[in-house]
N, C-alpha and C positions, 0 to 999 in steps of 0.2 A: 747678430745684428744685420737686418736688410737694410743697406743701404748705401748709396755712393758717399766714396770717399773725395770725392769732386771738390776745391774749394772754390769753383765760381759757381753761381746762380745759373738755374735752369728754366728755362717757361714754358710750363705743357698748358695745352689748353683741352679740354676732353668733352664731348656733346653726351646728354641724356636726352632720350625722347620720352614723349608726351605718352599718358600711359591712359586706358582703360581698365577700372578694376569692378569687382563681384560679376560683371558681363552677365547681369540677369539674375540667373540661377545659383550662384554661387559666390555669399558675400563674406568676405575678406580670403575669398580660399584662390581667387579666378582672377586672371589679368591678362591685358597683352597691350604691346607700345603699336602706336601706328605712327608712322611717317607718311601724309600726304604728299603726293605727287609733283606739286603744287609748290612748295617751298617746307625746309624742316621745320617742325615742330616740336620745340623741348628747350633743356636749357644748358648754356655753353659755363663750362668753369674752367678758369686761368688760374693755374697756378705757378706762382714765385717761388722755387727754392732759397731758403737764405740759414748760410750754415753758420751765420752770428751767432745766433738765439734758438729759442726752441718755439717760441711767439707762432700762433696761430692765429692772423687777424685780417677780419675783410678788410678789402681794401677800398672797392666800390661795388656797389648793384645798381645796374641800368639795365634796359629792355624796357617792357610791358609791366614790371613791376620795379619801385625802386626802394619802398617805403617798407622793407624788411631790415629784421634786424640786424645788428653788426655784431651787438658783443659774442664773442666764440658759444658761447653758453646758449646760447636762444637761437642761433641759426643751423638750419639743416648740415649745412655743407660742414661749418666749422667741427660741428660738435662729429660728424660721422670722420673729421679728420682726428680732431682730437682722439677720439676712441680707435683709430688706428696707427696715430703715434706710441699712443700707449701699448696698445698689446705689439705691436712689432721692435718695439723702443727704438724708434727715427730719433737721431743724432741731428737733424734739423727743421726749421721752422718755415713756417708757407706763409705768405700773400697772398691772398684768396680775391679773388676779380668772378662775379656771378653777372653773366647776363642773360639775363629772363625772360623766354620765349612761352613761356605759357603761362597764363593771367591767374592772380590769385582767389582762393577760390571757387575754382573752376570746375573740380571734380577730374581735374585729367592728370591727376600726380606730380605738381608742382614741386612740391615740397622733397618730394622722391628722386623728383629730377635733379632737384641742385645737388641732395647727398650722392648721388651713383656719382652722377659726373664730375663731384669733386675726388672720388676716393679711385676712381679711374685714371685720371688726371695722377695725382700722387702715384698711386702705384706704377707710373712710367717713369717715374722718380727713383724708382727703387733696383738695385746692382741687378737681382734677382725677381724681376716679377711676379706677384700670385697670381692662379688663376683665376679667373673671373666670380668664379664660385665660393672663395675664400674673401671677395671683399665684399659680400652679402651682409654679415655680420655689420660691419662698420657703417655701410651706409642704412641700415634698420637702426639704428643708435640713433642717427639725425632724424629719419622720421618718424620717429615715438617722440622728440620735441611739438611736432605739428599738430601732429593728431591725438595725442596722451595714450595711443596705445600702440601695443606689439602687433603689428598685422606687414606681410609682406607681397601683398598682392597688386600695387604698385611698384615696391623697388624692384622685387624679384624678374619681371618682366623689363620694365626699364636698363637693369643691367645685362641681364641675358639675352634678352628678345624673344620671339614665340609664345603662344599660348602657353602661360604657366598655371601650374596647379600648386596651390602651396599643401603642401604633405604635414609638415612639420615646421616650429620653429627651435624647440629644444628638444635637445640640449644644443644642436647646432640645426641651423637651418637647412631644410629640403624640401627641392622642389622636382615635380615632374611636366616634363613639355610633351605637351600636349599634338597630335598633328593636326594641321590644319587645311581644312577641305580648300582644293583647290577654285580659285575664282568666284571668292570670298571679300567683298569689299565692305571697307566700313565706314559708316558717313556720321558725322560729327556736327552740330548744334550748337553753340556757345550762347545766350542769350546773355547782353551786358547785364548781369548784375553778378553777388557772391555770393556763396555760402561758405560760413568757417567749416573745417571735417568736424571738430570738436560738437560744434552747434547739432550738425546733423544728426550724431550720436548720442545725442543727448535726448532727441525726439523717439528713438527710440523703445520701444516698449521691453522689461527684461526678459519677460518669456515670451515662449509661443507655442498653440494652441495644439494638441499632441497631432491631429488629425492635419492642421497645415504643415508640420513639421514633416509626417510622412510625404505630402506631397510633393513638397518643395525637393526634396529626399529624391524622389523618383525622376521630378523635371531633369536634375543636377546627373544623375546616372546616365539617363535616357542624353541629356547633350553631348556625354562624355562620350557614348556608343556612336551618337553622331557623327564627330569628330573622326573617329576611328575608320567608321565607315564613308564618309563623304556620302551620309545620308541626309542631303536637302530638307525634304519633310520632316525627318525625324526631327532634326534639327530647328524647322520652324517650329514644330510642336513641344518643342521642349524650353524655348527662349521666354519664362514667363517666372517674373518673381515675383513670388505672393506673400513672402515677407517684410521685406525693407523698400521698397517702390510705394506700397499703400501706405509706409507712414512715413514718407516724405514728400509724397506727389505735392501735399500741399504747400509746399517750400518756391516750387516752379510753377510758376501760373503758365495756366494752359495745356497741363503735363499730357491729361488722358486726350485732349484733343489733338495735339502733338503725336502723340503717341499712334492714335486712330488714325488719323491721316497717313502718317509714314508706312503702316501697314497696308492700309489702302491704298496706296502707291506700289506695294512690292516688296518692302521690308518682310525679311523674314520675323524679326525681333528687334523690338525694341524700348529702351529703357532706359535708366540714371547712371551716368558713367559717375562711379565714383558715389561721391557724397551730393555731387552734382553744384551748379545747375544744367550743367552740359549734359546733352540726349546723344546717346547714339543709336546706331541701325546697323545689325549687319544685313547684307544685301547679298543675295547671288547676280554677279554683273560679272561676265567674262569680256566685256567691253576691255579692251589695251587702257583707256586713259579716262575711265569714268563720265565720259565726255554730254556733251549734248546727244539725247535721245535714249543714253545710256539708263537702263534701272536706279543704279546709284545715284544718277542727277535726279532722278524725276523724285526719289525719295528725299533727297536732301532739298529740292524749291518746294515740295508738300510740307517739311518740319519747317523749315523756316516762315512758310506763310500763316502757319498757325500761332507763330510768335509775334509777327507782324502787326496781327488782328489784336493785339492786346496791346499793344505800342512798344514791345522789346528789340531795340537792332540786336542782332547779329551776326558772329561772324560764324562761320561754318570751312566744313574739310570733307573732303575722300581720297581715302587712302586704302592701302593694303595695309594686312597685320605683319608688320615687321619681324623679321627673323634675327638679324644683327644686334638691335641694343645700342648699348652705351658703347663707345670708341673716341681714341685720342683723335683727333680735328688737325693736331698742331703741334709741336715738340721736338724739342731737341732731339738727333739720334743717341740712341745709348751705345755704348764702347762695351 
């Protein structure tokens, strides 16, 4: 049994950040969190030890979202705790406190966020801590709630950080990190409105065409060589998804003019983060702070003025692709 034999109450608080998945070329296999410059972006979870009970129950949701669910069964955080009491058999029960830094959805792995940073949070709880790799399982428990399926291309990044590739997720989950080219910025779109994951999946088509399959096939290789090499070009010429972007563009008004513009600004690539409606860019900008004059700026006031024209506010980000992940914020020392 992992666990403190402690009989007073402990309160970790542990942050997830905001995530990017399929990044283009590669949908549900490809991710990575970014933390703007600017203030963090993701979602904070407090956890209450209470060695009463075994009870696993929100306590509040506030931020940017509040209107999520409580009972342990239908919320991210709970059920990726529940599924970690269980296989580890924790001899005590949590108070779960979520506050919500990324809008629901949004497409930047909301849902992903609360489960890492809740089973993060706990696992500071614990006599013996697992490594970060071992609480993959648990928070993929919460977000198959969200979206009705197995994909880890939000949590996986969110917990670990870096460019992830997801390998595998059975029998147990594996991921490989990816490197990533130096002075690399990624700029971020939000247009207020939502799209459920569920909904998006649903628009879907089941198959695809053998001859896009190859190519899609080839872009995904060719970015991955990219990567490897801190080959710019390659890399632009590879950032193009000819799958899943054509049957949702219509989801985001303004998508390909969005989309045109940021390229013709500088973007190397750009596309639907997530299920969307948030666009991202990645950018070569070796600028220090993405600042005025900077690439990264000039592409993130071209996406958002093509939201504009259609009457969508926005809020928008630049940041770099995070290497760190999910990390406790706040907590008691452990003995």
């Amino acid at each position: 049994m992992n666990t403190k034999n402690s009989a007073s109450k402990q309160v970790v608080t542990a942050f997830a950040p905001a995530t990017v998945s399929n990044v283009a070329v590669g949908f549900d296999i490809l991710g990575f969190p970014i933390e703007p410059q600017c203030e963090p972006l993701g979602d904070y979870v407090t956890i209450e030890r209470d060695n009463t009970n075994l009870a696993i129950c929100v306590q509040a949701i506030h931020g940017v979202v509040s209107d999520l669910p409580y009972g342990p069964l239908a919320n991210t955080a709970t059920v990726a705790l529940l599924k970690m009491q269980s296989e580890l058999k924790l001899n005590f029960g949590m108070h779960v406190t979520i506050k919500k830094g990324i809008a629901k959805g949004s497409g930047l792995g909301g849902s992903a966020a609360s489960a890492v940073a809740a089973v993060v949070a706990a696992n500071h709880l614990l006599e013996r801590p697992l490594p970060k790799e071992a609480l993959l399982a648990f928070a993929l428990a919460g977000e198959v709630v969200a979206s009705g399926t197995l994909h880890a291309d939000n949590v996986g990044p969110s917990l670990l950080g870096g460019l992830q590739l997801i390998h595998s997720l059975e029998p147990i989950p594996k991921l490989i990190t990816l490197p990533i080219p130096q002075g690399v910025k990624c700029v971020l779109v939000h247009p207020k409105l939502e799209v459920a994951t569920k909904m998006a999946r649903e628009v879907l088509a089941a198959t695809v065409p053998l001859h896009t399959y190859v190519q899609q096939s080839a872009l995904l290789a060719s970015f991955i060589a990219a990567c490897y090499r801190s080959d710019f070009p390659l890399l632009k010429s590879s950032l193009q998804d000819l799958i899943i972007a054509p049957q949702r563009a219509h989801l985001i008004p303004n998508f390909y003019a969005v989309q045109a513009k940021a390229l013709e600004a500088g973007a190397m690539g750009c596309s639907i983060s997530g299920a969307g409606p948030t666009i991202f860019s990645l950018v070569e900008d070796a600028s220090g702070d993405g600042g005025d004059g900077g690439q990264a700026e000039r592409v993130r006031l071209a996406m958002v003025e093509q939201f504009t024209m259609v009457g969508l506010a926005t809020t928008s980000w630049i940041g770099e692709i995070s290497t760190e992940g999910a990390r406790v914020v706040d907590g008691e020392s452990k003995r």
